[in-house]
C-alpha positions in Angstrom: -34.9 49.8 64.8 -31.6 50.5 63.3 -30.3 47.2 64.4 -33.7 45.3 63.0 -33.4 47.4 59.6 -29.5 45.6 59.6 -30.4 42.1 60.0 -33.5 42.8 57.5 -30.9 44.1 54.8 -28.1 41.0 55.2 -31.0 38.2 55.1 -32.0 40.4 52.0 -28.8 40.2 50.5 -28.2 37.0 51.3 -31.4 36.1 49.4 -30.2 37.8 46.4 -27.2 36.4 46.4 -29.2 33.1 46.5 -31.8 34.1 43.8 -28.8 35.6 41.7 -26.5 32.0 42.1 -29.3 29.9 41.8 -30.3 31.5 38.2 -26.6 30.8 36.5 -24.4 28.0 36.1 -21.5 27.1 34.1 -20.5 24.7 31.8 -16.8 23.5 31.4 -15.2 22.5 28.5 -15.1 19.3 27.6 -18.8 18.5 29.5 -22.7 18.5 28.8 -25.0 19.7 31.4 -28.0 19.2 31.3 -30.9 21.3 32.3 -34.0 19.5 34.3 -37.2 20.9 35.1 -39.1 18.9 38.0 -37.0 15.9 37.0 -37.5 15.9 33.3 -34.5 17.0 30.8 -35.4 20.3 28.8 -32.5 21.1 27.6 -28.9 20.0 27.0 -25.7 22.4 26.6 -22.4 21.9 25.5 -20.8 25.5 24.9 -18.4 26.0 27.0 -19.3 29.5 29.4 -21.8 31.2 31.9 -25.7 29.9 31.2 -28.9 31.3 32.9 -31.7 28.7 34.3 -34.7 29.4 36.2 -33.9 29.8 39.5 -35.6 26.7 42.1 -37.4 25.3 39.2 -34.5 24.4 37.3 -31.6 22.2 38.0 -28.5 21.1 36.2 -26.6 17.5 36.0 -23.2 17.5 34.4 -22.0 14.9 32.2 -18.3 14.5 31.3 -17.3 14.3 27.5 -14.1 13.0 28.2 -12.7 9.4 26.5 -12.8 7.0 29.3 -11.0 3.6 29.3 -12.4 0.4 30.8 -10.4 -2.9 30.8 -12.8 -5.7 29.8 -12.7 -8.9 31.6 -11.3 -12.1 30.1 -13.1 -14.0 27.8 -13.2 -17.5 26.6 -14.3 -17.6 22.9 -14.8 -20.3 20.0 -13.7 -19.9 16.6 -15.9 -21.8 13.4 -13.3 -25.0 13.5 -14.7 -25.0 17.1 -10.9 -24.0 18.7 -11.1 -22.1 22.1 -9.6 -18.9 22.3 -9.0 -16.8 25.3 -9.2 -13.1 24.7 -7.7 -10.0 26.8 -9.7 -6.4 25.4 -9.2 -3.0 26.4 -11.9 0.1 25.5 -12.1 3.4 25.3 -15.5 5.0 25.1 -17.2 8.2 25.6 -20.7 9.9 25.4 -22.5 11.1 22.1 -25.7 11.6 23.2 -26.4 13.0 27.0 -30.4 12.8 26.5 -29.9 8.6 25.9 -27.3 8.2 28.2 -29.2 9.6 31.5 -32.6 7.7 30.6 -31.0 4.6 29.6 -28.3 4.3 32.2 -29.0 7.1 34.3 -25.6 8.8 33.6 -23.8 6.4 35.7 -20.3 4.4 34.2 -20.6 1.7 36.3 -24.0 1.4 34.2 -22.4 2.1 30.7 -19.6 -0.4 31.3 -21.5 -3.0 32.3 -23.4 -2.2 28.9 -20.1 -2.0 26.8 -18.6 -5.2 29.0 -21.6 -7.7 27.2 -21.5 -5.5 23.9 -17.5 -6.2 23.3 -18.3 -10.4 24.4 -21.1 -10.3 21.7 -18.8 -8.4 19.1 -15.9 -11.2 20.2 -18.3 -14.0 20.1 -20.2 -13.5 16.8 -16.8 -12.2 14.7 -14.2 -14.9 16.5 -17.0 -17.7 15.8 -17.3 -16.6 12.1 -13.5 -17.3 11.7 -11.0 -20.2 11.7 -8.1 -20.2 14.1 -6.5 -19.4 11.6 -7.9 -16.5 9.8 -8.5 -15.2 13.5 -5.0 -15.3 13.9 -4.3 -13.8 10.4 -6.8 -11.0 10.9 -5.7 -9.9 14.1 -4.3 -6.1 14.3 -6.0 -3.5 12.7 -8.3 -5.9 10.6 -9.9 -7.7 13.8 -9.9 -3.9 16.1 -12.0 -3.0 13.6 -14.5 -5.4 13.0 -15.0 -5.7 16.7 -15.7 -1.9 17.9 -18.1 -1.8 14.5 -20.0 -5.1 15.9 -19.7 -3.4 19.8 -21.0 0.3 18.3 -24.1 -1.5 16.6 -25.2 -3.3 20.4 -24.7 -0.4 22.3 -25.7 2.7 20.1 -29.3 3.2 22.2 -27.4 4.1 25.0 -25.8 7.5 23.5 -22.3 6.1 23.9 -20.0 5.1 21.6 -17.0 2.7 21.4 -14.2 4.3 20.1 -11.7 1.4 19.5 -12.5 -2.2 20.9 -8.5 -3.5 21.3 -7.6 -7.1 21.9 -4.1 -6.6 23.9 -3.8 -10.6 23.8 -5.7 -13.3 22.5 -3.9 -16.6 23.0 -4.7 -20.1 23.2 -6.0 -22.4 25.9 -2.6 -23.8 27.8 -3.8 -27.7 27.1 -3.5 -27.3 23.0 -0.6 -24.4 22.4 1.9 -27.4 21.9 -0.5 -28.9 18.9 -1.6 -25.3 17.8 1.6 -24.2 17.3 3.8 -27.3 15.9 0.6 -27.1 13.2 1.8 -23.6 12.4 4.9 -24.6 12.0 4.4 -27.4 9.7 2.3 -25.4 7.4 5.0 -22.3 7.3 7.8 -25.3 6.7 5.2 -26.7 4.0 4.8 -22.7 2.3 8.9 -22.3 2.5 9.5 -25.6 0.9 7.0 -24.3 -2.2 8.6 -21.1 -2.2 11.8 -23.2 -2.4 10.8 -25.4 -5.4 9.1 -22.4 -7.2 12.5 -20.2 -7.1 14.5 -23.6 -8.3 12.0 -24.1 -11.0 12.8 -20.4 -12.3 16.4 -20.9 -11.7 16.6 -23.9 -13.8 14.3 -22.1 -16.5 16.6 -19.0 -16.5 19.8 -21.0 -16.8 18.4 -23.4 -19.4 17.5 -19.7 -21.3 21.2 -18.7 -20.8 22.5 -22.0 -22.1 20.5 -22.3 -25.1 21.1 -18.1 -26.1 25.1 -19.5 -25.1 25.0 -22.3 -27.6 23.4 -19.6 -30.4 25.9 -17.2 -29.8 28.5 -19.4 -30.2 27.5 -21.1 -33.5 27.2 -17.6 -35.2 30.5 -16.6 -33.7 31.7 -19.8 -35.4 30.1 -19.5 -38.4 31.4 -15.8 -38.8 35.0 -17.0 -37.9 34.6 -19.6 -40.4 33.4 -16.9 -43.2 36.1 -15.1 -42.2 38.8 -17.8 -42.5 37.7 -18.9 -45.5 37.7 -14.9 -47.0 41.4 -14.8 -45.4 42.2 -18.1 -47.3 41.0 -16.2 -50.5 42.1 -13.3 -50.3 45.8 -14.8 -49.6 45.5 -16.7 -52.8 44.6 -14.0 -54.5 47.1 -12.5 -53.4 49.4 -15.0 -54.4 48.0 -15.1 -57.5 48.9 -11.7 -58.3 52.6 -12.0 -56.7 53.6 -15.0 -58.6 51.5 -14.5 -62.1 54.2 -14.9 -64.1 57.3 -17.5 -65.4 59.7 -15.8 -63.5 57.9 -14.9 -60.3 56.8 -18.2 -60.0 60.1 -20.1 -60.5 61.4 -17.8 -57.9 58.3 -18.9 -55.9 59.2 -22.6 -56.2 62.7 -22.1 -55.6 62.1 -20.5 -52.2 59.6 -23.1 -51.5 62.0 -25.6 -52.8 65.1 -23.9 -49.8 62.1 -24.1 -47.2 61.4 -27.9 -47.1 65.2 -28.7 -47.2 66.0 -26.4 -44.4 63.1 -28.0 -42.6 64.7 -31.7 -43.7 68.5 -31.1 -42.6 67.1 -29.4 -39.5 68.9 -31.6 -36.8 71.7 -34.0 -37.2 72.7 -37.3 -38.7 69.8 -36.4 -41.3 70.3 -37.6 -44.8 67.9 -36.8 -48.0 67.8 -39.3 -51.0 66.7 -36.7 -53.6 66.1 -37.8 -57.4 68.6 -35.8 -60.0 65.3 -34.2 -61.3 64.1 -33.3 -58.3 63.9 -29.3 -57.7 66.3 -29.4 -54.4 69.1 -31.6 -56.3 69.2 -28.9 -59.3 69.7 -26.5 -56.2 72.3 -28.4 -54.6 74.1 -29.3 -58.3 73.5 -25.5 -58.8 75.6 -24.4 -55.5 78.1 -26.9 -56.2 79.1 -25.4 -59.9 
């Protein structure tokens, strides 16, 4: 009896231990669980900790939170000017809603990447074949990332995931029209620099003829002033003069000095000889040095 009342008490405790693990469960960070009741979804947590279910009726499915990344085939694309395009995307996704995610795609990623994969071709397909070549080209970076995970979001947001960022890590041309692509792009960069060249030479010219013509203005007032000046000089010498020589004496002394001035300057060098007239001011000098 002793032996029977054993067994009796370990399948009991066994049973508790059941009862006890089958009404708790935990959620992790960084996870939704959700909680079913005969297959349909009552109730979805997301705090982190120790949770209490219904034991047998209840069950729990767990869900990561976490950002996943999915590398999205290649696909071939056609801008507005009707120039193929092949373009190399990357994704990285997660889940926002757990309720949508399990009834639409029955919380399975093969499932929600298949979804994504044809959301990010439409996105490509309806932005890249709004676009020239050109402005595709233009656009691409930041501009393009963005307008492509906004047009991927809007397909796929019945599905309670979302698209974080929709990345093109290449998008080049097809190998038969690089060589035309390209030497067009050139051309028109050539065409761009050779504007910019003529513009800047246009301004250069301007700004030099400015200098020149503020040169020319400056110089005919410097003139002008030098020529005011010269001629105040001129009268301010002869008024000087004036007052030196303003009378009989200082003026015949003026003369006479004048008078020794040009006849040094006529005997300068040799074999010189003056004819001078018996009047003249430099004879009465020379008749005056010889008394």
């Amino acid at each position: 009896m002793k032996k029977a009342g054993g067994v009796l008490l370990a399948v009991l405790a066994v049973v508790v231990i059941i009862l006890v693990g089958s009404c708790f469960y935990t959620v992790q960070p960084n996870e939704y669980v959700a909680v079913r009741q005969f297959g349909r979804i009552v109730h979805i947590e997301e705090t982190p900790g120790l949770k209490f279910k219904l034991p047998f009726v209840q069950s729990t499915q767990s869900i990561s939170k976490a950002v996943k990344l999915y590398d999205v085939p290649l696909s071939d694309v056609i801008t507005r000017d009707k120039k193929s395009m092949i373009a190399d995307n990357y994704v990285m996704w997660h889940v926002t809603d757990a309720t949508k995610y399990i009834r639409t795609l029955e919380a399975m990623d093969a499932r929600a990447e298949e979804r994504i994969e044809a959301a990010v071709y439409n996105a490509l397909k309806n932005v890249i074949s709004s676009m020239t070549q050109d402005e595709v080209i233009e656009a691409r970076g930041e501009k393009l990332t963005q307008m492509l995970t906004d047009e991927a979001n809007s397909d796929i947001s019945g599905y309670g995931i979302e698209v974080i960022v929709a990345e093109i890590k290449a998008l080049d041309l097809p190998d038969d029209n690089k060589a035309a692509v390209y030497d067009r792009m050139i051309s028109e960069r050539q065409n761009i620099a050779a504007s910019y060249t003529a513009e800047g030479e246009m301004e250069a010219q301007k700004i030099r003829n400015d200098t020149d013509r503020t040169v020319t203005i400056m110089q005919a007032e410097a003139e002008r002033q030098a020529e005011i000046l010269m001629a105040e000089g001129e009268a301010e010498y002869m008024r000087i003069l004036q007052e030196a020589y303003n009378t009989e004496d200082k003026a015949a002394f003026y003369n006479f000095t004048r008078s020794l001035d040009a006849f040094e300057k006529a005997l300068s060098g040799t074999g010189n000889t003056i004819m001078l007239d018996k009047d003249s001011v430099l004879a009465q000098v020379l008749y005056g040095m010889g008394e």
